[in-house]
C-alpha positions, 0 to 999 in steps of 0.5 A: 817635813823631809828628814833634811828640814828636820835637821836643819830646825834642830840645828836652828834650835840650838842656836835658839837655846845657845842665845837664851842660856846666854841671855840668862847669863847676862840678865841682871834681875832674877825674874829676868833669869828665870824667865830664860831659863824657863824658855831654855828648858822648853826649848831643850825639851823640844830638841830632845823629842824631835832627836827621839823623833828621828832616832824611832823614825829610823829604827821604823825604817830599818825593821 
């Protein structure tokens, strides 16, 4: 993946964690909720490693 298509999925990520703390938000029953949030947390985990991704895959390049 060139680092323009990385971008772009991370920037797709976000709006996939945006609309799953917003469903969390609405969600009536506590099952539901957690369910979201969970889904919100790995989503966040992965955005974060991608951004460490690129940050050492930068680094990399500049040594």
């Amino acid at each position: 993946m060139s680092k323009v298509q990385v971008r772009n999925c991370l920037v797709n990520l976000k709006k996939v964690e945006r609309k799953l703390a917003e469903q969390a938000v609405k969600a009536a029953a506590i099952e539901e909720k957690k369910f979201y949030s969970e889904a919100m947390i790995q989503v966040s985990e992965v955005i974060h490693d991608m951004k460490n991704q690129l940050v050492q895959e930068d680094i990399s390049k500049q040594s």
